[in-house]
C-alpha positions in Angstrom: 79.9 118.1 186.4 83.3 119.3 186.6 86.5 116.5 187.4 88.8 118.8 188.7 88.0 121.8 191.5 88.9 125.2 190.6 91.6 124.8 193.5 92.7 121.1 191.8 93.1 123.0 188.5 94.9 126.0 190.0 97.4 123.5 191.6 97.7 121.3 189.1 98.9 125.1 187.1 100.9 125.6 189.1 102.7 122.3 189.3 103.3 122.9 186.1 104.8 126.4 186.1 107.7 124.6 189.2 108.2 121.4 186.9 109.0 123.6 183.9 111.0 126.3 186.4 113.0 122.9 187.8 113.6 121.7 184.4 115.1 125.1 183.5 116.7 125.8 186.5 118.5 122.3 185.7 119.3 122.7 182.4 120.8 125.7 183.1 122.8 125.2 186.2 124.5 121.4 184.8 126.5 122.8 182.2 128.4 125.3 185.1 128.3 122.5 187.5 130.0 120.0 185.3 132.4 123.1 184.4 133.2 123.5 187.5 134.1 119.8 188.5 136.3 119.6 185.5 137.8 122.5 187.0 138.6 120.4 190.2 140.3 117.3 188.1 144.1 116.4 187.2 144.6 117.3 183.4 144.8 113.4 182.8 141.0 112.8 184.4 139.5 115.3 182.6 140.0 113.2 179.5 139.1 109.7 180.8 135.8 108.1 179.7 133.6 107.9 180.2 133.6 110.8 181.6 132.5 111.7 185.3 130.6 114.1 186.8 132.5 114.0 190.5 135.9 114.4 190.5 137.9 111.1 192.2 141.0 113.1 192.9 140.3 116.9 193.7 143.1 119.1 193.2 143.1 122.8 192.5 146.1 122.5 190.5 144.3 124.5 187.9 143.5 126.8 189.5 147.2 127.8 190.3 148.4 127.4 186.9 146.1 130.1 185.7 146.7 132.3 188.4 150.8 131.8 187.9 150.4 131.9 184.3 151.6 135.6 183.4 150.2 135.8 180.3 146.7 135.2 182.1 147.3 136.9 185.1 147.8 140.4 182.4 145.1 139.6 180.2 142.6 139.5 183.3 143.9 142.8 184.6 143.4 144.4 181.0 139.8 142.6 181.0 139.3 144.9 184.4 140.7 147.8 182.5 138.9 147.4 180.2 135.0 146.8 180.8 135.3 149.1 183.8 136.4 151.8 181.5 134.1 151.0 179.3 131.5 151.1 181.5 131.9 154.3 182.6 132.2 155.8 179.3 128.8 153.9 178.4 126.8 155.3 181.3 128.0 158.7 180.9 126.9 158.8 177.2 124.1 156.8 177.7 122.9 159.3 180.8 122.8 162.6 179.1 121.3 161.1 175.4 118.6 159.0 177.7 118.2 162.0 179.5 117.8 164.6 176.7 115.2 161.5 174.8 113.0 161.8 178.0 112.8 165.4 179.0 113.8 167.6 175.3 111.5 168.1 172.2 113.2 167.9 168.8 112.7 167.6 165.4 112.9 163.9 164.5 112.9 162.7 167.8 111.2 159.2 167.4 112.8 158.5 164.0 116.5 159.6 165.6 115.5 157.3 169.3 114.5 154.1 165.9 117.8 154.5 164.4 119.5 154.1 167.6 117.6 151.1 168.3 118.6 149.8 164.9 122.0 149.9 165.8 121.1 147.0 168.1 120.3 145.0 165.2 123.4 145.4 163.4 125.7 142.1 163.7 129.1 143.1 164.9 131.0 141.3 162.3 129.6 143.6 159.8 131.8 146.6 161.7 135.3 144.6 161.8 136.9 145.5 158.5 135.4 149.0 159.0 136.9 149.5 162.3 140.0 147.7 161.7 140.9 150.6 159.3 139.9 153.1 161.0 141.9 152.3 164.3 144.8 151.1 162.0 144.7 155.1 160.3 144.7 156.1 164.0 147.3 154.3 165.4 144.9 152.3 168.1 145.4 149.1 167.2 146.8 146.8 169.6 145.8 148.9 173.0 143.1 149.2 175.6 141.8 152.2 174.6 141.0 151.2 171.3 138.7 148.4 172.8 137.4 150.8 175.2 136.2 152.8 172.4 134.9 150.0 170.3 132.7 148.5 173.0 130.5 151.4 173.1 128.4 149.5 169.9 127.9 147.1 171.3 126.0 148.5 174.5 124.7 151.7 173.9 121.9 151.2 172.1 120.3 149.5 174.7 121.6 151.2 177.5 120.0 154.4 176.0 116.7 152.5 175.7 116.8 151.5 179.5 117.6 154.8 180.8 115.5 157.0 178.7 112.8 154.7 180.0 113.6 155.0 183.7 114.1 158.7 183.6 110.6 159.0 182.1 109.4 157.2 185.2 110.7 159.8 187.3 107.8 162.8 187.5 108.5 166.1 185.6 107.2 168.1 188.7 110.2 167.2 191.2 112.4 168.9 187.8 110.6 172.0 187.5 110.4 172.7 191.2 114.2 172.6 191.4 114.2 174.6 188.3 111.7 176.8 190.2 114.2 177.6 193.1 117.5 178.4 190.8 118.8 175.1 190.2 120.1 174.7 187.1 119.3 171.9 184.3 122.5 170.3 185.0 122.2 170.6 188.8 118.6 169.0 188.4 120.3 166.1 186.3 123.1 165.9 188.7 120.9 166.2 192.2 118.0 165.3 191.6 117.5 163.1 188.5 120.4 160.8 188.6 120.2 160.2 192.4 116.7 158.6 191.9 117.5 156.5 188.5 120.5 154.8 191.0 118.6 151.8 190.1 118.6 152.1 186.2 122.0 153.1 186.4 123.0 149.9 188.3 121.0 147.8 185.6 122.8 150.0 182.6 126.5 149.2 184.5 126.0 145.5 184.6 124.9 145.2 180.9 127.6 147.1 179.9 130.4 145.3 182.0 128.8 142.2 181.1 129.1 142.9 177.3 132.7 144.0 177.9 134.2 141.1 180.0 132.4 138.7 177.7 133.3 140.0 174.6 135.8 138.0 172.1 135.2 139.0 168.7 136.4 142.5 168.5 139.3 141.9 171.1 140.7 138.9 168.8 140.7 140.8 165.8 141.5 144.6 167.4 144.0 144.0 170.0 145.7 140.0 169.9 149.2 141.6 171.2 150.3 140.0 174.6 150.3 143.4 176.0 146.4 144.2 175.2 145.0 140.8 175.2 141.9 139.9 177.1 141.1 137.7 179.2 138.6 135.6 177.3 141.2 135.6 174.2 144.2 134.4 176.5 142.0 131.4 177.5 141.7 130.3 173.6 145.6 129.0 174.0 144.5 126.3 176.0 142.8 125.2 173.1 145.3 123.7 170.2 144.3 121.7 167.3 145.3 118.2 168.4 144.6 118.6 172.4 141.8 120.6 174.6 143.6 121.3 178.2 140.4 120.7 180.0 141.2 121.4 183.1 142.6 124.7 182.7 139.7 125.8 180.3 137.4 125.2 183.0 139.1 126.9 185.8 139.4 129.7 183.3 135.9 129.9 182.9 135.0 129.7 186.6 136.8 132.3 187.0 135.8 134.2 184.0 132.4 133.9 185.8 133.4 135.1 189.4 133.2 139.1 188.3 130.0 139.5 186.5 128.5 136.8 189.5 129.7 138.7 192.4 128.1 142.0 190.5 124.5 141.2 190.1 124.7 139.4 193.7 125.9 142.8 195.1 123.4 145.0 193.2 120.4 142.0 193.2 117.9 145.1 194.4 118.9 147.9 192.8 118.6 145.3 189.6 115.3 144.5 189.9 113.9 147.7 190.9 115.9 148.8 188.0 113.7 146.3 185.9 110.7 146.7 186.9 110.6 150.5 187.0 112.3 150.7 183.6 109.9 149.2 181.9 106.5 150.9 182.8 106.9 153.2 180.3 108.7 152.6 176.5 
């Protein structure tokens, strides 16, 4: 004789599956929560301890410093700059190679699509020297575009991946009967084809704005001039080697956070269409 009810055991599941999910959720959000109160102390609370989760005098004192800091106020305009360019120049690429992976026959064509995948798999610190030569023989150290250019490695592997996926998703007859009534390739790509991948696009723009704005590697290394720094290297000088300014770190990282949050809540459902549809076929 059974204990348990098949009903018992399916809620018991999924009690389970919402403990873990809580647990996560928790985990996750505490570490941004407790950024963000240290974000709301004085400088001289942020070090007291122990320390405190709630702020006892809220000031947004931070907040102003970083906002009336010039050297922070550039690098977050160059961060714009910078991983919306990039972005655009990702999906572009990324578009026509998806494209031509989904709908042309080649020679090579699955070991050419692995190798880009490999890519992926390539740590970026391997690259540095490499690249630092190369822009240095070009004359692109030191400004956006160089970065601009750089970030494409470190997206567009994967953004190739997602689109050639979603474009295979999308049914070859809709192509041909465009084709069919004198539309050319390019006009099928541009009317028909990219229209309805609006959601793998969306999906492909956030990864590779994501990638950008969060990057710190390359940008430390490539462009540290106060003219082309970003904004995630201009927060490293609140961080010195006897003292940690807190308080300005964290609003820092707030508002680090703001761009890529506001993002995926404005493009939630194009997103998760993008996801879900992207991934039937691979």
């Amino acid at each position: 004789m059974d204990i348990f009810s098949s009903k018992q055991i399916e809620m018991i599941e999924k009690s389970f599956v919402y403990i873990a999910l809580f647990v996560f959720i928790g985990l996750t959000l505490f570490p941004l929560i407790w950024v963000f109160t240290t974000s709301l102390k004085p400088n001289d609370e942020t070090m007291s301890f122990p320390p405190k989760l709630i702020p006892e005098n809220v000031t947004l004192e931070n907040y102003w410093f970083v906002f009336t800091n010039s050297t922070i106020v550039k690098s977050i305009y160059n961060s714009l700059i910078v991983s919306f360019g990039s972005m655009i120049l990702n999906v572009t690429i990324c578009a026509f190679a998806g494209y031509a992976l989904a709908r042309f026959e080649f020679k090579a064509k699955k070991i050419f699509f692995s190798f880009i995948l490999g890519l992926f798999t390539i740590p970026i610190v391997i690259n540095i020297i490499p690249l630092y030569i190369i822009l240095a023989n070009l004359g692109l150290l030191n400004s956006l575009v160089s970065l601009i250019l750089t970030f494409q490695i470190l997206i567009i592997p994967l953004n190739i991946m997602l689109l050639k996926n979603y474009f295979e998703t999308i049914p070859r007859e809709l192509e041909e009967s465009a084709l069919i009534d004198g539309c050319s390739k390019l006009g099928v790509l541009r009317k028909i084809t990219i229209p309805l991948s609006m959601p793998g696009f969306a999906v492909a723009s956030i990864f590779s704005f994501i990638f950008s704005w969060n990057e710190f590697v390359l940008p430390i290394v490539l462009a540290n001039s106060p003219n082309s720094t970003l904004f995630q290297v201009a927060l490293y000088q609140f961080i010195s080697l006897y003292r940690i300014e807190w308080g300005y770190l964290s609003a820092g990282i707030i508002i680090a956070l703001l761009p890529v949050i506001i993002l995926i809540i404005v493009f939630q459902r194009q997103m998760i269409k993008g996801f879900t549809l992207g991934s039937i076929k691979g």
